[in-house]
Structure formats: structure tokens, C-alpha cells
C-alpha positions as CSV (number, residue, x, y, z in Angstrom):
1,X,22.2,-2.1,-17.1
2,X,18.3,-1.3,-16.4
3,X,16.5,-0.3,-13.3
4,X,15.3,-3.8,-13.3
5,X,18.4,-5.4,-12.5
6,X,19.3,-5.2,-8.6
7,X,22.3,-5.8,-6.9
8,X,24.6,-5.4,-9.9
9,X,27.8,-4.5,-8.9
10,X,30.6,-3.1,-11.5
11,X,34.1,-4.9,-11.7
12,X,36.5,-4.0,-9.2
13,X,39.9,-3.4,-10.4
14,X,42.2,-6.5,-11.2
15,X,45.2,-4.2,-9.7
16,X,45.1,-5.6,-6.2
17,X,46.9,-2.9,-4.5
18,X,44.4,-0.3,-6.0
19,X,41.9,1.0,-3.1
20,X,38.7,1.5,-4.0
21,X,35.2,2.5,-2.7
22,X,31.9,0.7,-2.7
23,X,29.0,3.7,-3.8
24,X,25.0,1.8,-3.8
25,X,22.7,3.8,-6.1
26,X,19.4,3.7,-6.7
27,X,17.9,4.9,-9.1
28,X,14.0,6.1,-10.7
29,X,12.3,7.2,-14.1
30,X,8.3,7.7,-14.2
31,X,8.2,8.0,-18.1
32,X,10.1,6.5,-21.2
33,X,12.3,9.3,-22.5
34,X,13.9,11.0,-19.5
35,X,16.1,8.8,-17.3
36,X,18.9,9.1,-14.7
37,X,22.2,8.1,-15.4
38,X,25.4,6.7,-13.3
39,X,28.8,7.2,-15.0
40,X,31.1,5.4,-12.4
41,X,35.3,6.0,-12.8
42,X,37.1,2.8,-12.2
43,X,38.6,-0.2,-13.7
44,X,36.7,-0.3,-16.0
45,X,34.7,2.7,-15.9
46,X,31.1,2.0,-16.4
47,X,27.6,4.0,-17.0
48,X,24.3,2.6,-15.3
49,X,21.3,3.7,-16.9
50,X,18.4,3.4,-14.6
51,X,15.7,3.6,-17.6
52,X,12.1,3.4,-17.3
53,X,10.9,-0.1,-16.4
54,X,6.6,-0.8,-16.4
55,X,5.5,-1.4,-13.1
56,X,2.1,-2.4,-15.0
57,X,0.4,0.9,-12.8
58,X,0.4,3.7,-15.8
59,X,2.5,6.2,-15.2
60,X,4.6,4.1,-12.3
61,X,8.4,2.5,-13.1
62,X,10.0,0.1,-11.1
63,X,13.0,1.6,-8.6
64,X,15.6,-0.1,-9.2
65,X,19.4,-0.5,-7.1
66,X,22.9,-0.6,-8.6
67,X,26.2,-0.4,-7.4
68,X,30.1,0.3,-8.2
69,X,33.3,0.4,-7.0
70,X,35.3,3.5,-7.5
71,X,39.2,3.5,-7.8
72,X,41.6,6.0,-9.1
73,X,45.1,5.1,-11.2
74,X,47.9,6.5,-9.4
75,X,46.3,9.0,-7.3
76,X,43.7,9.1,-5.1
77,X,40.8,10.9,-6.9
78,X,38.0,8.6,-8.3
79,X,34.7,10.4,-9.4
80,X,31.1,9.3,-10.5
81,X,28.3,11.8,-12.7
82,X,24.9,11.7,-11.6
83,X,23.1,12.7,-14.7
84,X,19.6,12.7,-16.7
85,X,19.7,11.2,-20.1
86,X,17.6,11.3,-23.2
87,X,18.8,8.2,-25.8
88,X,22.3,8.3,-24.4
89,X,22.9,11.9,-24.3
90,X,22.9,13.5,-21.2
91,X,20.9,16.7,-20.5
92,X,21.8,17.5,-16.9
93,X,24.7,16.4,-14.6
94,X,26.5,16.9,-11.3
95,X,30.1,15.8,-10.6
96,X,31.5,14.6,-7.5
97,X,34.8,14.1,-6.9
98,X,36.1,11.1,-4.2
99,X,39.1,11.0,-2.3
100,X,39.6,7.2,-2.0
101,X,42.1,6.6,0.5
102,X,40.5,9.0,3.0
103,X,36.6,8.7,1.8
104,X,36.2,12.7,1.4
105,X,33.3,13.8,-1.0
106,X,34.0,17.1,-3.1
107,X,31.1,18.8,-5.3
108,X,27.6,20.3,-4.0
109,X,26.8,19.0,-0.3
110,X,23.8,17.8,1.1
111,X,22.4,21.1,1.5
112,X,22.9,22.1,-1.7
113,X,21.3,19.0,-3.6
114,X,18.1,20.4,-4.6
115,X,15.5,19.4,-7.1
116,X,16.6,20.1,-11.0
117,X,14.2,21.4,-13.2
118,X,14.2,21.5,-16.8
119,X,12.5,21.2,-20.0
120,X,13.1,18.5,-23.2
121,X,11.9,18.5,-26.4
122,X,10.4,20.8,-28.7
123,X,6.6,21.8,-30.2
124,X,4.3,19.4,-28.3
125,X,6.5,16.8,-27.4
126,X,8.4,19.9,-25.2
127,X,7.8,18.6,-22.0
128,X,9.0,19.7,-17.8
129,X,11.2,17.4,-16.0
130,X,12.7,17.2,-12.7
131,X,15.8,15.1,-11.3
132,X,16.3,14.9,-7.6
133,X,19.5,13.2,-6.3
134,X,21.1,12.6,-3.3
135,X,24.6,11.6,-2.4
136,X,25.8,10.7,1.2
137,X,28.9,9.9,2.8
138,X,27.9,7.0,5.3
139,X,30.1,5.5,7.5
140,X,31.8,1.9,7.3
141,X,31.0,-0.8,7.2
142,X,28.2,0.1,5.0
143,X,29.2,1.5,1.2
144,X,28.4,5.3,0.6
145,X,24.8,5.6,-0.7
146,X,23.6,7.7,-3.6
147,X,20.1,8.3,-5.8
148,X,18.8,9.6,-8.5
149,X,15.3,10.0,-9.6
150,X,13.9,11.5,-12.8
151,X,9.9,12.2,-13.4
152,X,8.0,14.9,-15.3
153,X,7.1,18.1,-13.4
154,X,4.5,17.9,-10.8
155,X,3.2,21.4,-11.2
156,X,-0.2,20.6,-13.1
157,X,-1.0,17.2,-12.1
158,X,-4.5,17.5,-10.6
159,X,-5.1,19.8,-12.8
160,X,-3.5,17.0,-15.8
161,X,-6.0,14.5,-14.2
162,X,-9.1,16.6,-14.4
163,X,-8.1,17.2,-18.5
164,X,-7.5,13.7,-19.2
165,X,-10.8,11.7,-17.8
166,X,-10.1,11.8,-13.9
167,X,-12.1,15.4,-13.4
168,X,-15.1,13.6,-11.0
169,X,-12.4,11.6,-9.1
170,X,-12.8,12.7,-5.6
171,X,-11.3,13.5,-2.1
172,X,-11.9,10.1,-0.8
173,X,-10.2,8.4,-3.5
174,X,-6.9,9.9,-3.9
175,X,-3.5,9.1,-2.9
176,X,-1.5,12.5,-1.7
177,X,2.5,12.8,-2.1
178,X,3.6,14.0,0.8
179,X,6.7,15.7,2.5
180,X,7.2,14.6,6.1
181,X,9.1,17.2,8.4
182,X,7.8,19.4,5.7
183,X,9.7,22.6,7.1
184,X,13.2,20.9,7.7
185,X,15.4,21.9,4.8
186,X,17.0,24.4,6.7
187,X,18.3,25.0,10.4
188,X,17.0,28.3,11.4
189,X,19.2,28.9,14.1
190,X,22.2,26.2,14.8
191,X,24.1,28.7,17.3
192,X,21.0,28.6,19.4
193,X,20.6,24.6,18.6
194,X,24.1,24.3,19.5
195,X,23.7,25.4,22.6
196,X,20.5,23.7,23.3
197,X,22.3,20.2,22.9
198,X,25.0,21.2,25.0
199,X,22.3,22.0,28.4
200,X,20.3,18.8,27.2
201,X,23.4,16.1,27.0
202,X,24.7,17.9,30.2
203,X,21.4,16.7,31.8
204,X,21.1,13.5,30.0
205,X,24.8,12.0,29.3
206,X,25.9,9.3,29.9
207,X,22.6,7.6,29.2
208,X,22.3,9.7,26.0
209,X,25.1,7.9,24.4
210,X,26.7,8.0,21.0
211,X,24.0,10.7,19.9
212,X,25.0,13.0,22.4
213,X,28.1,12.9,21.7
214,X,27.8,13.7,17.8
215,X,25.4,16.1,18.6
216,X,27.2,18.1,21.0
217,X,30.6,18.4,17.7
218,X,28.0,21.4,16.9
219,X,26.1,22.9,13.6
220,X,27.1,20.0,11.0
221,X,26.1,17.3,13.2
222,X,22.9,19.1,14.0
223,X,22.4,19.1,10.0
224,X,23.4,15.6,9.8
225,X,20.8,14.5,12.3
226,X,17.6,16.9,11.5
227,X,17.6,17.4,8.4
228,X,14.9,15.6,6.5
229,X,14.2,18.3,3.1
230,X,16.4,19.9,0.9
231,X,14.1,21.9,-0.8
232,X,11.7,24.7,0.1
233,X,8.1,24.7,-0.6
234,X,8.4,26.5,-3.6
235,X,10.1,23.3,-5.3
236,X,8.7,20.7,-3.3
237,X,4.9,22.2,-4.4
238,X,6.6,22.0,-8.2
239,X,7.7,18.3,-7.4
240,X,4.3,17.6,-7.0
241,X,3.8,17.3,-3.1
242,X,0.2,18.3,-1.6
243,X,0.3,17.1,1.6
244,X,2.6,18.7,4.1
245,X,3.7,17.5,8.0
246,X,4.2,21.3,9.6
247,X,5.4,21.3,13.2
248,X,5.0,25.1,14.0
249,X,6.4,26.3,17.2
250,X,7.6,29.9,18.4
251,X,11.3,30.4,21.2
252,X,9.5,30.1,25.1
253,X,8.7,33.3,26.4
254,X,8.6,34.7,23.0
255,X,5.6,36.1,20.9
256,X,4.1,34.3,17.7
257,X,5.5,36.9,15.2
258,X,6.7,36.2,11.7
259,X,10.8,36.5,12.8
260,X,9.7,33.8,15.5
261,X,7.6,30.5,14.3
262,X,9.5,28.1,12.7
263,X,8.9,24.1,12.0
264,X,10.3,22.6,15.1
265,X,12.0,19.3,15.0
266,X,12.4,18.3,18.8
267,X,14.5,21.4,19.4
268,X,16.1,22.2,16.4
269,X,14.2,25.3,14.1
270,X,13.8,24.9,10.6
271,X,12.1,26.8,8.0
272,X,9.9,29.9,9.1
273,X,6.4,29.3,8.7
274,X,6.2,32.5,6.9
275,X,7.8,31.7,3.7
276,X,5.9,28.1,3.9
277,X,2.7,30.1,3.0
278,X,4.1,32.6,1.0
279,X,5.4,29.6,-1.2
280,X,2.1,28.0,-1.0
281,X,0.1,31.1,-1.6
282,X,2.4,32.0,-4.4
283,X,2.2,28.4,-6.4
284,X,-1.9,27.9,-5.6
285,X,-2.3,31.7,-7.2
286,X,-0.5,30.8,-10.3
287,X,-1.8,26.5,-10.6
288,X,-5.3,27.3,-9.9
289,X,-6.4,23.6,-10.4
290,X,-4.4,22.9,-7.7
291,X,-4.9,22.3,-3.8
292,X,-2.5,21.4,-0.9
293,X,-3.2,19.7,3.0
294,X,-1.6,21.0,6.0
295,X,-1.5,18.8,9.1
296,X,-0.8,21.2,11.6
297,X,0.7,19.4,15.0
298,X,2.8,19.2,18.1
299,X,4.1,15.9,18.3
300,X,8.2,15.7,18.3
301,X,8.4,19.7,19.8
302,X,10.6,20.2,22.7
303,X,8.1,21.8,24.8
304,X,10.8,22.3,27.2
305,X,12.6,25.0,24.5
306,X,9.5,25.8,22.3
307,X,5.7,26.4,22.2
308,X,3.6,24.8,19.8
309,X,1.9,27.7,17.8
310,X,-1.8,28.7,19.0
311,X,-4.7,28.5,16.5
312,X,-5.5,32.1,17.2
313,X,-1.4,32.9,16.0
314,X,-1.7,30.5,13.2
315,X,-4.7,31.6,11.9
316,X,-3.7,35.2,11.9
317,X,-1.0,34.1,9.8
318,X,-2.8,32.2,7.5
319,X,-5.0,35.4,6.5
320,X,-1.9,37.0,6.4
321,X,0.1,35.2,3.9
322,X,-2.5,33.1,1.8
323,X,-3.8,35.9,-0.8
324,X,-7.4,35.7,-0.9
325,X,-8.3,34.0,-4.3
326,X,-6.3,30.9,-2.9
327,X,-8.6,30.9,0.5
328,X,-7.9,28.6,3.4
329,X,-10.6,26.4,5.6
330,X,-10.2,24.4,8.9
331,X,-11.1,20.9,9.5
332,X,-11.4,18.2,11.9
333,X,-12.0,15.3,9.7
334,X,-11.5,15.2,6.3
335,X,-14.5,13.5,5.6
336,X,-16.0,17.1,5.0
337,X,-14.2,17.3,2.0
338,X,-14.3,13.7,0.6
339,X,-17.2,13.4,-1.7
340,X,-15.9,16.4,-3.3
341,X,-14.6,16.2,-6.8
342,X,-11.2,17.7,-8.1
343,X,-13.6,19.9,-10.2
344,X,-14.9,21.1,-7.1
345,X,-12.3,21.6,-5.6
346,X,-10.4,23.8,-8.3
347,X,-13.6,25.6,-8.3
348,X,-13.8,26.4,-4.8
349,X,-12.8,29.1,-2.4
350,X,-10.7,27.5,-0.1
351,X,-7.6,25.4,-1.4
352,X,-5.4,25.2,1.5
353,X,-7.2,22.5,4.0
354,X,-5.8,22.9,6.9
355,X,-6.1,20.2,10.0
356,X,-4.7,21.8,13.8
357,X,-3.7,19.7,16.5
358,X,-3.9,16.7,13.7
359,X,-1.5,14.7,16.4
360,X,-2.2,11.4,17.9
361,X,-5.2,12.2,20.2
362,X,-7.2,13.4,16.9
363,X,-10.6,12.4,16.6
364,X,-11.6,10.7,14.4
365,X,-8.4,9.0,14.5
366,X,-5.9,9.5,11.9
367,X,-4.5,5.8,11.0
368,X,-0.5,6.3,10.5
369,X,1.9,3.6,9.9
370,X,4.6,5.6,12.5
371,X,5.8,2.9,15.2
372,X,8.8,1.7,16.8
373,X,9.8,-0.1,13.9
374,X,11.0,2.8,12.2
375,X,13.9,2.6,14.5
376,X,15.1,-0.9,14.4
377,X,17.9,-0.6,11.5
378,X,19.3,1.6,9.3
379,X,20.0,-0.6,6.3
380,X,16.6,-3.9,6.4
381,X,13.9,-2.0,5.2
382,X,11.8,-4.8,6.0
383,X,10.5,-3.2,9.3
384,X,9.1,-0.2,7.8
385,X,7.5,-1.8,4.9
386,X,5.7,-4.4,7.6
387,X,4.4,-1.1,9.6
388,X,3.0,0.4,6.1
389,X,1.6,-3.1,5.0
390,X,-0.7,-3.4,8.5
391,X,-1.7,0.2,8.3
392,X,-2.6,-0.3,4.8
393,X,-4.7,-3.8,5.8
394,X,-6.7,-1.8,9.0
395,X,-7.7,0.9,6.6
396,X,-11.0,-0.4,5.4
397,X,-11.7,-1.7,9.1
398,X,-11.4,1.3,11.0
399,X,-13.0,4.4,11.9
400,X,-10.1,6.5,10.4
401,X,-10.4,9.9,8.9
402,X,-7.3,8.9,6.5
403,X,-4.5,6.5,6.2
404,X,-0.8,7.9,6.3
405,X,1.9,5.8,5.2
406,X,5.3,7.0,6.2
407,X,7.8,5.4,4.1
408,X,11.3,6.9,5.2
409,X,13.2,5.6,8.2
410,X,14.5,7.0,11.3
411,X,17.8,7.2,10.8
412,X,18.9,9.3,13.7
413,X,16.9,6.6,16.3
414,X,18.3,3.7,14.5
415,X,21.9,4.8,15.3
416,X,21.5,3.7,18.8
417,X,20.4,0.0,17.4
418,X,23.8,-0.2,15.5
419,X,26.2,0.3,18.6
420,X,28.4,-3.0,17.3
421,X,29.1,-1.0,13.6
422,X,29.7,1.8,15.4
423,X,32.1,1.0,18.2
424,X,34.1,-1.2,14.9
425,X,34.9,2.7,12.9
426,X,34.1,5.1,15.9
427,X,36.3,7.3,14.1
428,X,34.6,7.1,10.8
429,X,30.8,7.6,12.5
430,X,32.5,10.5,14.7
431,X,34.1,12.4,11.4
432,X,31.0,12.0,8.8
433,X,28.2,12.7,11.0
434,X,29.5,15.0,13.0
435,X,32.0,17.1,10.5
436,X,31.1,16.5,6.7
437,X,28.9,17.9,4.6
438,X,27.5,14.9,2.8
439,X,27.0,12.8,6.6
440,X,23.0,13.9,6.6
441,X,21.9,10.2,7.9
442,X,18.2,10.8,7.0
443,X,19.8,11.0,3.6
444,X,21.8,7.8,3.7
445,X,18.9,5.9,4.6
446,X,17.0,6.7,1.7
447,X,17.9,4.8,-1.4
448,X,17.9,1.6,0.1
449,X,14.3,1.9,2.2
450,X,12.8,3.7,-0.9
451,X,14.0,0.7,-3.4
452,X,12.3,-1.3,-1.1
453,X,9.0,0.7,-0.1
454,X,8.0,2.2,-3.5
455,X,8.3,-1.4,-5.0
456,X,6.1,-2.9,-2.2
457,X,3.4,0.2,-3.1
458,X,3.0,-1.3,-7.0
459,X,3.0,-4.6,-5.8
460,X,-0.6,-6.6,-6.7
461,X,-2.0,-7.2,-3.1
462,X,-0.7,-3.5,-2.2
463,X,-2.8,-2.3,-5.5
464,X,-6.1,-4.5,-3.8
465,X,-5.6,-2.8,-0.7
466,X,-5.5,0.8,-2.3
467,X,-8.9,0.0,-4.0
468,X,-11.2,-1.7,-0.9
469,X,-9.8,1.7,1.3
470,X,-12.5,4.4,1.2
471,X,-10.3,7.1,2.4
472,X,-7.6,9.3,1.1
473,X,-4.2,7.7,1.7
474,X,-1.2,9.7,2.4
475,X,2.6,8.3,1.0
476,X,4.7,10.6,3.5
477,X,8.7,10.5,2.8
478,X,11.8,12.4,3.6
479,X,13.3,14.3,0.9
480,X,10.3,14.5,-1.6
481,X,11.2,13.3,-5.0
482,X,9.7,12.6,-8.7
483,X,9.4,9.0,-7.5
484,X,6.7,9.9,-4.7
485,X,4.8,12.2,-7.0
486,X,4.6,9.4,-9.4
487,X,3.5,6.4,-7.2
488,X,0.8,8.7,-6.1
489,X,-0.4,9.9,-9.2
490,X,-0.6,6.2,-10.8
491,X,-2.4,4.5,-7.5
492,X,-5.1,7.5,-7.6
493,X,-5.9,6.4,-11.1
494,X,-5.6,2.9,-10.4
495,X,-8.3,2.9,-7.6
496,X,-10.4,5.1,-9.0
497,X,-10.2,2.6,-12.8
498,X,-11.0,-0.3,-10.3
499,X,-14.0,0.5,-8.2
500,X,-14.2,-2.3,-5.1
């Protein structure tokens, strides 16, 4: 079965009193030899190869969706192996393991599903790949969700466009992946969070709602619901993201040290902003071609819990932690870099760009896709994809420094939209958001809204309105992938091989 193919679903057993579990995959390959694999254990059991289709963009395939049912003869185990294949041989895999009477995941957890990197081939067809996957446990009525995406290595690839004809692209004209909640692949401090929730659903409850009362289970919940990275800058720079959404913020009361500024999602501390640069410093001194953007903001910080960091603090920690051949610069409007070539910019001294206060009062505005509509469901995608599509269209008829397009949804806001699901399997919502390891709803979200958004970014009147933009476009998602780099890559190539 290819990519191509949606909505193909695997036999079910003809052993009526056989339970079984619906699993929806999606699945991703940016290049013809490398591809992600499904091997599903049922009645019968079955192996969906998600290989390489042509989007007609170079170096973009189409996403495709796939699903099976998973049943287990005479027990209760069923299992599925989310691998990478070369020709039908597989080169990496993970297991899981499914109870199916009780809908219990067993095998690495959300936390622990982090980019795979690996290399294929020999001489000069040897080549760096990555596979990132994703597996979630997601409450009935809708079937578990699961992905897998395979691309090459996204180390080297402004550096692999400057070598291959794209050296005098420019600024202005590319298309940046980018990793929203860029700091959030790891709760700093869920005692502390814990306790937080507790003081803030006291305050708010009953009005609150359902959310409250997930949140208030304690740390996995917390997980479940902030969450929106696996991997640390390290990997995400080596998955090819440049563009990063950094929320910085520092305990009230407290001073703007190393041990204290974390990114701060509402009130929930991730990653410290100290091992963000180091990462960053670390990658730009080895891949010298390379440069990354740092929006720098306060929107979403519990100001009640946390202070967003000062430019004095941050810069102090930028001279700190960025070694000096990598160099850092402020700006207020990317504009001041546009014109400038990727030449240029490997060339140059600063090559972390760094925009403070880059929130919604910016000026000149920055035009991002983020509205309500990110909110309204956690399964029709078509919401987001009409917010992307208008901020795409008002891009060459504003006065905006750049254009970000967020494609992942809000999971954790949508739950309050779906109150009828949720008062049907209360029980179900209660014990995989708030107790399991694999309940991270960000997660669960994602193959379905990225089937949907990545197709509409290779689509013809999407490729038009890349081209007639005249500044750089950002494609922000929630646990950067292969897929992102990809799409990125291909539409910066596409508008700069079709001038408007």
C-alpha cells in the first residue's frame, strides 16, 4: 500500500468475538530509497509501506494516511513495528506492544520517541537519514493515532543549497522550518507545576472544567497537556529546524541566572535556556554554512507565576553561551537581513538573528496564521488549514516583516470543544490524559492535521502564493519532523526557480 492511498484500512478479523483496536498512521518519505514502514499484527497481519510519492515540488513527497485494526489470537497482546525500509528490508524499528482489551501501550513512551538518526549506503551513495515517529494513546471514540516520517538529515542543507545552484538565494525568499514551543520537550519542574495547577483550579473551578480536572491528576497530565517537542535543540537543529518560538521566563521574585530561565508555557517550565544556546552554539560552530532565527517573546507566560526574561538578562546570556565565531545580532524587522544572500550569510559574523519582544504588538507587524480556529476540533483539520490559507493570501498585501504559518493544532484548547466525546468515555479521557505515558494530546493531533496541512502546502495555488510573497515565510509545527524540513527546503527552491 503507498503513501498515496488514504483511508485504507486493513481487514478486521473474521473471528467475530476477537477484540480489536483501530491504530490511524500516517506516514512521510522526502526521497526514493529510505521509507517508513507499518507492520500491523492481526488477521491477517499486514505491512504498509508509506514509500516516496512526487509531489511534483523536488525534493517534496506526498503524506499520506493509513490505518489497521489490531487483534491478538487467544490473548490479549496485539503489536505493530514502526520501522524505516530500504527495498523491503528494514534498517531501523521500534516495537510496541498493545493490550487490546484494556487499550494499554507498552514500548518507548512519548517522552522517549525522539528523532533516529542513521546512515545508508556505502561510497557516495552513503547518505544520513532521520525517522521521527510518534505514537499516542487517544481516547474513544477516536482510534489511537500513530506517524512516521522518514527524510535525509537536515544538518547541511543551506549549506547543500548554496553547493548545488541556490548560493545567491536570499533572506527574503526562503521558507524556514520551524519548531513552535521550541523549548517544550521537557517539564523542568512538574512538582512545582503541580502545585501551581492545584492554587490555579482552586481559583478557577468549576468554570475551568474538564481541564482542571486532568490537570490537577498531577505530573503525567501536565506532560500530556504541555508538551509540544520531544527533542532538544541538538536534534531538532540536526532535523533541519532554523527557526525557533522561545518563551524565556525566570520563577517571580527570582534572579535571571542560568539554574532559573526556562521556556515558559503558560505556567509550566520547560527546557533551560541555557542548554538552548549551548545546542545552538555547539551545531552553528561545527555547520558553519548554517544560520538559525530566534523569536524571542512573552505571549502565553503566566505572568502571575513567571517574569518574561529582560533584554539586559538575555543578552548577557547570549554572549555567554554563543562562542564568538558563531556571533549573535538583534533585530526589529527582518527586513535588515533580507537582501542578503545565503553566501552572505555563511560569511558573516553574526548567525543567530535574534528578534525580542517579537509578540503581537511588534512593529512592523509580524503576519501569523494563530487564531481561534486552532481550537475548534481536535480531529477536522479544515480550520487550521483555512487560518494558514488567509495568512498565506494577505502576505503580499501587507506591511508584514514575515509570514508565519502555524500548522499544528491546539489540542489542549480543543478538549473543551469536544465535551459530548468526552462525557460518552469520561473514564477513558480521565485514564490516558491524565495517567499514561503515551496520552500527550499535542501528539495525537498530529498525524491527522499534518496529512492534511503539508498536502495543502504542495498544492498549485499554495505554490503561486509562495512565489508573489516577498518575504520570508515561516512553516511552525509541534514536534519538528523530516517532513517539515522537507516542505521547506522544496518551496524555497520552488520560489526562488519561479520569480513572480
Amino acid at each position: 500500500m503507498t503513501a498515496g492511498t488514504a483511508g485504507c484500512t486493513v481487514p478486521v478479523s473474521s473471528i467475530a468475538e476477537t477484540p480489536a483496536i483501530s491504530v490511524q498512521f500516517a506516514g512521510y518519505s522526502d526521497n526514493p530509497i529510505v521509507y517508513p514502514s507499518i507492520h500491523c499484527e492481526g488477521y491477517p497481519d499486514t505491512k504498509v509501506d508509506f514509500r516516496h510519492v512526487d509531489s511534483g515540488v523536488e525534493g517534496i513527497g506526498v503524506m499520506g494516511l493509513s490505518r489497521c485494526n489490531l487483534s491478538a489470537d487467544g490473548g490479549s497482546d496485539a503489536g505493530f513495528t514502526v520501522a524505516a525500509s530500504v527495498g523491503g528490508s528494514v534498517v531501523q524499528s521500534i516495537h510496541f506492544t498493545v493490550d487490546i482489551l484494556d487499550d494499554t501501550f507498552v514500548g518507548k513512551d512519548n517522552s522517549q520517541q525522539r528523532a533516529v538518526f542513521f546512515s545508508h549506503g556505502t561510497g557516495r551513495s552513503a547518505a544520513g537519514y532521520v525517522l521521527n515517529y510518534g505514537v499516542t494513546d487517544f481516547p474513544e471514540p477516536f482510534p489511537d493515532q500513530a506517524y512516521a516520517y522518514v527524510g535525509y538529515d537536515g544538518s547541511n542543507w543551506m549549506e547543500d543549497l548554496v553547493n548545488s545552484g541556490y548560493g545567491e538565494m536570499t533572506v527574503g525568499s526562503l521558507v524556514l522550518p520551524a519548531a513552535h514551543d521550541a523549548g517544550m520537550y521537557v517539564s523542568s519542574d512538574p512538582i512545582g507545576s503541580a502545585l501551581r495547577v492545584v492554587g490555579i483550579c482552586g481559583q478557577k473551578v468549576p468554570s475551568a472544567g474538564f481541564l482542571c480536572g486532568i490537570a490537577l491528576v498531577g505530573e503525567q497530565a501536565l506532560s500530556n497537556l504541555a508538551l509540544t517537542q520531544k527533542d532538544d535543540f541538538a536534534s531538532q537543529l540536526r532535523i533541519g529546524t532554523r527557526y525557533f518560538d522561545i518563551r524565556p521566563g525566570y520563577p517571580v521574585g527570582q534572579m535571571p541566572g542560568d539554574a532559573n530561565v526556562t521556556h515558559i508555557h503558560n505556567f509550566i517550565p520547560g527546557g533551560h535556556l541555557s542548554d538552548m544556546l549551548d545546542d545552538i552554539s555547539a551545531f552553528l560552530s561545527t555547520n558553519t554554512s548554517e544560520f538559525v532565527v530566534l523569536r524571542v517573546h512573552g505571549n502565553g507566560i503566566d505572568t502571575g507565576f513567571f517574569t518574561f526574561q529582560e533584554k539586559a538578562s538575555l543578552t548577557a546570556m547570549l554572549q555567554a553561551h554563543i562562542a564568538a565565531s558563531v556571533g549573535y545580532a538583534f533585530f526589529e524587522d527582518i527586513a535588515t537581513f533580507n537582501g542578503k544572500t545565503l553566501r552572505e550569510m555563511a560569511a558573516g559574523t553574526s548567525r543567530v538573528l535574534v528578534q525580542y519582544g517579537a509578540d503581537s504588538s511588534v512593529s512592523p507587524p509580524i503576519n501569523d496564521s494563530y487564531g481561534s480556529g486552532y481550537e475548534k476540533s481536535l480531529t477536522d483539520p479544515q480550520y487550521v488549514v483555512q487560518a494558514i490559507a488567509a495568512a498565506l493570501q494577505a502576505c503580499p498585501t501587507g506591511t508584514d516583516q514575515y509570514t508565519v504559518l502555524q500548522l499544528q493544532d491546539t489540542g489542549s484548547g480543543a478538549i473543551e470543544k469536544d465535551v459530548t466525546d468526552i462525557e460518552k468515555f469520561p473514564i477513558n479521557w480521565v485514564e490516558d490524559l491524565g495517567f499514561s505515558p503515551y496520552g500527550n494530546v499535542q501528539q495525537a493531533t498530529k498525524p491527522v492535521f499534518d496529512a492534511s496541512t503539508y498536502n495543502w502546502l504542495i498544492r498549485e495555488s499554495t505554490r503561486q502564493g509562495f512565489t508573489v510573497c516577498r518575504t520570508p515565510i515561516v512553516l511552525l509545527n509541534d514536534f519538528v519532523d523530516v517532513a517539515l524540513t522537507s516542505h521547506a527546503i522544496g518551496l524555497s527552491k520552488y520560489r526562488y526557480d519561479h520569480p513572480n
